[in-house]
C-alpha positions as CSV (number, residue, x, y, z in Angstrom):
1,X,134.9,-22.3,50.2
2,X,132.4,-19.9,50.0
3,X,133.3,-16.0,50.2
4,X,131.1,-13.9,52.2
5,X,131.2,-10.6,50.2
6,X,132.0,-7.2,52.8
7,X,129.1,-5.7,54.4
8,X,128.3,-1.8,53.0
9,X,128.3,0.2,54.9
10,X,125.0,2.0,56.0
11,X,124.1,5.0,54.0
12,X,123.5,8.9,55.5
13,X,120.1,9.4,55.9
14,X,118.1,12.3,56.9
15,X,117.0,10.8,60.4
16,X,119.4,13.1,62.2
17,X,118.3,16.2,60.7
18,X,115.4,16.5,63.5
19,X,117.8,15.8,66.4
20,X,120.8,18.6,64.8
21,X,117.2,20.9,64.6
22,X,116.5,20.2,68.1
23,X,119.8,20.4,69.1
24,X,119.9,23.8,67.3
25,X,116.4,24.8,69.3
26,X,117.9,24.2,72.8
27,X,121.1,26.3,71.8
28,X,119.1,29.4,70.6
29,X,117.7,30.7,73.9
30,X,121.0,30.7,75.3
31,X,123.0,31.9,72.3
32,X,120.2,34.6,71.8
33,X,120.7,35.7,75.7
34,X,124.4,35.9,74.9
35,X,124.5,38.0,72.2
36,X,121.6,40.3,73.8
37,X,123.6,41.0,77.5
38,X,127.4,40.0,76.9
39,X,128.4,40.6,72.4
40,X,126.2,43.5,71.9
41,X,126.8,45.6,74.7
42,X,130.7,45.1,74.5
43,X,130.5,45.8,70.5
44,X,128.7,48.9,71.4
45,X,131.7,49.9,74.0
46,X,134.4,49.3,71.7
47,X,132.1,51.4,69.7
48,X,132.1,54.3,71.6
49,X,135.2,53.7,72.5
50,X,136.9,55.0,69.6
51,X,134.7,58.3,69.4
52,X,134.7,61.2,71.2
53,X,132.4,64.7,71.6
54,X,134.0,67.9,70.2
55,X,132.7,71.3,69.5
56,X,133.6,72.5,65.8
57,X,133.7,75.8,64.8
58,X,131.9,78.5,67.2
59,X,130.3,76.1,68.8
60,X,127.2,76.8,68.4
61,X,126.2,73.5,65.9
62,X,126.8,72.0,69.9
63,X,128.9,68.8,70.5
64,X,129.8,66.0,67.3
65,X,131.4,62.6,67.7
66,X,135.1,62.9,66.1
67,X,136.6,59.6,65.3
68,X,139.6,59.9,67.7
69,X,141.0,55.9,67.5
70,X,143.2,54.9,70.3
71,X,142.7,58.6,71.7
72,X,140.5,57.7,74.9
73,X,142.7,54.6,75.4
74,X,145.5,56.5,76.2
75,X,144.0,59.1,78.1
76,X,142.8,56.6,80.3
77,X,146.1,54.1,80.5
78,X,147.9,57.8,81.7
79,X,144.9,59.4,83.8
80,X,146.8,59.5,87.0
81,X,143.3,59.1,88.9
82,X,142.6,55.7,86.7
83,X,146.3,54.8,88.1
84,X,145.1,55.3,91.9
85,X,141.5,53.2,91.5
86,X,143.5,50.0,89.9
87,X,146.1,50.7,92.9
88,X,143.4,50.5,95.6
89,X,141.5,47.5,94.0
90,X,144.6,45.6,93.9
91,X,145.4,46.5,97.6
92,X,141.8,45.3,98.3
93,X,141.7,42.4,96.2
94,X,145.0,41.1,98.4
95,X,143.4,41.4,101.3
96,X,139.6,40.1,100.5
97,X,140.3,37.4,98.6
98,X,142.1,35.3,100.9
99,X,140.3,36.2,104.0
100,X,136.6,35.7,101.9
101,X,137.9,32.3,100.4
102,X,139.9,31.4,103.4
103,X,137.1,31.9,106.0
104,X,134.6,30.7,103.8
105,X,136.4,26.9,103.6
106,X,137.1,27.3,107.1
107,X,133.0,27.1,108.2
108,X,132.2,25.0,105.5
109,X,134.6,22.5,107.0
110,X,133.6,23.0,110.4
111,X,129.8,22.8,109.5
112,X,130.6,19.6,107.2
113,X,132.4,18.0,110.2
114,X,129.7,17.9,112.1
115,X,131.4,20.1,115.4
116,X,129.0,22.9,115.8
117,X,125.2,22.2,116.5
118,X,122.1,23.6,114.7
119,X,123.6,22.8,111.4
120,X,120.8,24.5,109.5
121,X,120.8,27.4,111.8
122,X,124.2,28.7,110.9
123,X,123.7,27.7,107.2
124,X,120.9,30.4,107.3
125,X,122.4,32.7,109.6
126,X,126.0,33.2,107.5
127,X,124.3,32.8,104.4
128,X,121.2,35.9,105.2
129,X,123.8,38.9,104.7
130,X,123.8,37.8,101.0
131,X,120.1,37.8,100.8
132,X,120.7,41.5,101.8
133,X,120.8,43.7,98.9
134,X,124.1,45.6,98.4
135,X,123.2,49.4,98.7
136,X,121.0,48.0,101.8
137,X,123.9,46.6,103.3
138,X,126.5,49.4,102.7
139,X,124.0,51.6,104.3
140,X,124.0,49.4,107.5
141,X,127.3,49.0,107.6
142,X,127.8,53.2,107.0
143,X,125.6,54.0,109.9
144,X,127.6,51.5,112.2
145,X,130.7,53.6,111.3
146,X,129.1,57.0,112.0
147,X,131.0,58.9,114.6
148,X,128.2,59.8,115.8
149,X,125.5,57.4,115.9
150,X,127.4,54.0,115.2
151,X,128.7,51.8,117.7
152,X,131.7,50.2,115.9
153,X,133.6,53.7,115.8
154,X,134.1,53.0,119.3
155,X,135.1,49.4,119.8
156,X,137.5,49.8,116.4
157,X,141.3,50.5,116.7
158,X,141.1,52.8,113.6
159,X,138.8,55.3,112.6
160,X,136.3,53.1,109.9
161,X,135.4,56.3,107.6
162,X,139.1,57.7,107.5
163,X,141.8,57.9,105.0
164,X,143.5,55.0,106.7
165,X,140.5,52.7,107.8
166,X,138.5,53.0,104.5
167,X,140.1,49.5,103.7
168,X,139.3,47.7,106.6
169,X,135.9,49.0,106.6
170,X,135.1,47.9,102.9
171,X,136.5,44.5,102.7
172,X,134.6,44.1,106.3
173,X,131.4,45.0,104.2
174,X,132.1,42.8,100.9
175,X,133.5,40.0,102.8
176,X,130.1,39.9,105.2
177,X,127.9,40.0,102.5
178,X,129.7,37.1,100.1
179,X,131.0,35.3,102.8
180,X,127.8,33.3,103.4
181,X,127.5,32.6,99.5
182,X,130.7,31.0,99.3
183,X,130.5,28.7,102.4
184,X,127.3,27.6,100.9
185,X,129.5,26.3,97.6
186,X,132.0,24.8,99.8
187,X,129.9,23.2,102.2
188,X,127.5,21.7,98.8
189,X,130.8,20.5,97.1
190,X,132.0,18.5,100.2
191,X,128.8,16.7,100.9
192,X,129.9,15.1,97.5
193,X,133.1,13.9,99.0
194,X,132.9,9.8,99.3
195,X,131.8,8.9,102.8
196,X,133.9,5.7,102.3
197,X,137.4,7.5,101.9
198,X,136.4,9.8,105.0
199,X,135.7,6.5,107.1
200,X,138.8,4.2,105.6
201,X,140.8,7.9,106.3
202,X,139.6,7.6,110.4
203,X,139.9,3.8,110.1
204,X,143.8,4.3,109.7
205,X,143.5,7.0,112.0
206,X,143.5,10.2,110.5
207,X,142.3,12.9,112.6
208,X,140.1,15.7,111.7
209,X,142.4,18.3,110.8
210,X,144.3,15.7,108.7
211,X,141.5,14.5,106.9
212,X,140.0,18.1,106.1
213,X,143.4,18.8,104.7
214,X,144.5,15.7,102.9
215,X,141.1,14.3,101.7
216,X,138.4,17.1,101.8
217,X,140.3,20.2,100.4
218,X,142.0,18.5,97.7
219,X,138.3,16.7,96.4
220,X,136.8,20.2,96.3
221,X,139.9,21.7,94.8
222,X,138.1,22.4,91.5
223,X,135.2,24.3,93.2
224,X,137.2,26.2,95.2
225,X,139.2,27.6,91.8
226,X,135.6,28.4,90.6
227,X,135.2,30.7,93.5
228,X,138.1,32.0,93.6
229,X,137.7,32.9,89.7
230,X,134.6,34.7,91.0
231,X,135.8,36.3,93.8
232,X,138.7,37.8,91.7
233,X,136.4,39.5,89.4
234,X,133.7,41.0,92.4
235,X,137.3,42.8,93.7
236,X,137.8,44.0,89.9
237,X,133.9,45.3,89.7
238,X,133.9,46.8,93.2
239,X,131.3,49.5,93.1
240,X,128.6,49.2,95.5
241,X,130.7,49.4,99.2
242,X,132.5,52.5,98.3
243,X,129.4,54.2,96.8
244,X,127.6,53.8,99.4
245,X,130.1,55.1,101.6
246,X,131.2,57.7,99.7
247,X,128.4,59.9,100.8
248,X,129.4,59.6,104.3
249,X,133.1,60.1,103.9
250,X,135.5,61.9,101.9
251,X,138.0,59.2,102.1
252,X,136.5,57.7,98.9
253,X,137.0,60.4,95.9
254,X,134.8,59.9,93.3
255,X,137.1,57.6,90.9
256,X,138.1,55.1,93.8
257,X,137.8,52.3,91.9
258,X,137.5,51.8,88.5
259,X,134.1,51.2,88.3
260,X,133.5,54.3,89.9
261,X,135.8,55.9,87.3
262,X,133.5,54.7,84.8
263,X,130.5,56.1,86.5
264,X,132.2,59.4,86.8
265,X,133.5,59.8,82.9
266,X,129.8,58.8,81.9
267,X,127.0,60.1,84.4
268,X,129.2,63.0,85.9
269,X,131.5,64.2,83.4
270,X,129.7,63.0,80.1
271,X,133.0,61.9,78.6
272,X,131.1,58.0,77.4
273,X,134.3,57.5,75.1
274,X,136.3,57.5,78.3
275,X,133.9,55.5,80.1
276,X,133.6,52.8,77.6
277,X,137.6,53.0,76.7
278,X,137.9,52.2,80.4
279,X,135.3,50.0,80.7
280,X,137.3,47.9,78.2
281,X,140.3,47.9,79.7
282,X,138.7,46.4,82.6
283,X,136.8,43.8,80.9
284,X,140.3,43.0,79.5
285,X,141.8,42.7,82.8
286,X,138.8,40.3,84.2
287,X,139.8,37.9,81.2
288,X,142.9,37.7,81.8
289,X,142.8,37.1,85.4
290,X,140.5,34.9,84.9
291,X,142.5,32.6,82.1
292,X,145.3,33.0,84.0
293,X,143.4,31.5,86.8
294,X,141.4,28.5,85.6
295,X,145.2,27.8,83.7
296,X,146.8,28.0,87.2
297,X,143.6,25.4,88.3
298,X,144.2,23.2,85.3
299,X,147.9,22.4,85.7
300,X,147.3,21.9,89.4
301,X,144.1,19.0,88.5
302,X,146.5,17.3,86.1
């Protein structure tokens, strides 16, 4: 009997070092870009974050940074004004994110069932406002609302530029410009949808409405999460509408949201410890939406 002794087995060599180098080569334009525009520019807030500007003495040495911790953290967490602009981003978050994501699906659906005509036509028209740039469009949207001049003040139940139609009129401005952008997403993921299911679906007769429900929406499921991830952080960043409208109204104060608190406590007041404590705290708050979302879209894939 003869006894075939056990093969070795193959030794490292150096062969993979090129392909770890290349590897390594790809990765360093994007892990460059990373640390440029996302590490070092939050370092450098939590940086200024924990120092402030004080005048020693007389005075007349001028302002030095003092080393004040936590300090500008808990002015902002009790700033009474930083309490209002979260307050109105949440009130505008509730009512643009549903009616941006739920409008969106809604034409995508309608263009990807094939019931309105000139396809391409009203891919380009919905999609042109986001071709628009923002301050552009806010300025559009501002002059329609003059009392004077615009023609929406008129046909509108409420008064757009007042205390209690400053709402409406922003999400009307946010949702028309990123409206288009999302029903482009929508419309891209369900082309991907099997054209087999969606014909064995009507073979068993499944009507539209059934199909877009039970087949289509669940397929795309995972992009719509992505928008919605998106969409949840524009609300949180809200700065361009209100700007914008600010200089036509004095319905939006100056710290309306809290981006525009930020671009007070820096440009305005020259308090950049505030700015950057706050700036922070709503960095923080995207994250955690965020997580909280993509966990809320993982449990519902498995």
């Amino acid at each position: 009997m003869t006894v075939v002794p056990p093969r070795e087995a193959p030794r490292a060599t150096g062969r993979r070092r090129p392909s770890a180098l290349a590897s390594w080569a790809l990765a360093a334009p994007f892990a460059l870009l990373l640390l440029g525009t996302v590490l070092v520019p939050i370092g450098y807030a939590l940086y200024l974050s924990l120092f402030t500007e004080r005048l020693s003495g007389l005075g007349f040495d001028g302002p030095r940074d003092v080393f004040v911790w936590l300090e500008n953290y808990a002015t902002v967490l009790t700033d009474a004004a930083f309490h209002d602009s979260v307050g109105n981003v949440a009130r505008y978050a509730l009512i643009h994110v549903p009616l941006m994501l739920g409008g969106a699906l809604l034409l995508a659906l309608l263009l990807d069932a094939a019931l309105v005509r000139l396809r391409q036509v009203w891919l380009l028209s919905v999609f042109l406002p986001y071709a628009v740039p923002g301050v552009i469009g806010g300025l559009i949207w501002a002059y329609l609302y003059s009392p004077n001049i615009g023609p929406l003040n008129d046909l509108l139940p409420w008064d757009p530029l007042g205390s209690g139609g400053i709402m409406p009129s922003i999400v009307t401005i946010a949702t028309w410009q990123w409206l288009g952008y999302n029903v482009i997403i929508f419309w891209t993921a369900l082309r991907t949808v099997p054209r087999d299911v969606l014909e064995a679906a009507r073979v068993d007769g499944a009507g539209p409405i059934r199909t877009a429900l039970s087949i289509k929406v669940p397929a795309i499921r995972p992009t719509v999460f992505v928008a919605l991830v998106f969409t949840v952080i524009g609300s949180l960043q809200l700065f361009t509408e209100p700007l914008v409208l600010r200089t036509f109204t004095g319905s939006v104060t100056s710290t309306w949201t809290p981006s525009l608190y930020v671009y007070e406590s820096a440009f305005i007041s020259n308090d950049y410890g505030r700015a950057a404590a706050a700036s922070i705290l709503l960095a923080l708050a995207c994250a955690l939406l965020s997580a909280l979302v993509m966990r809320l879209s993982a449990r519902r894939s498995r």
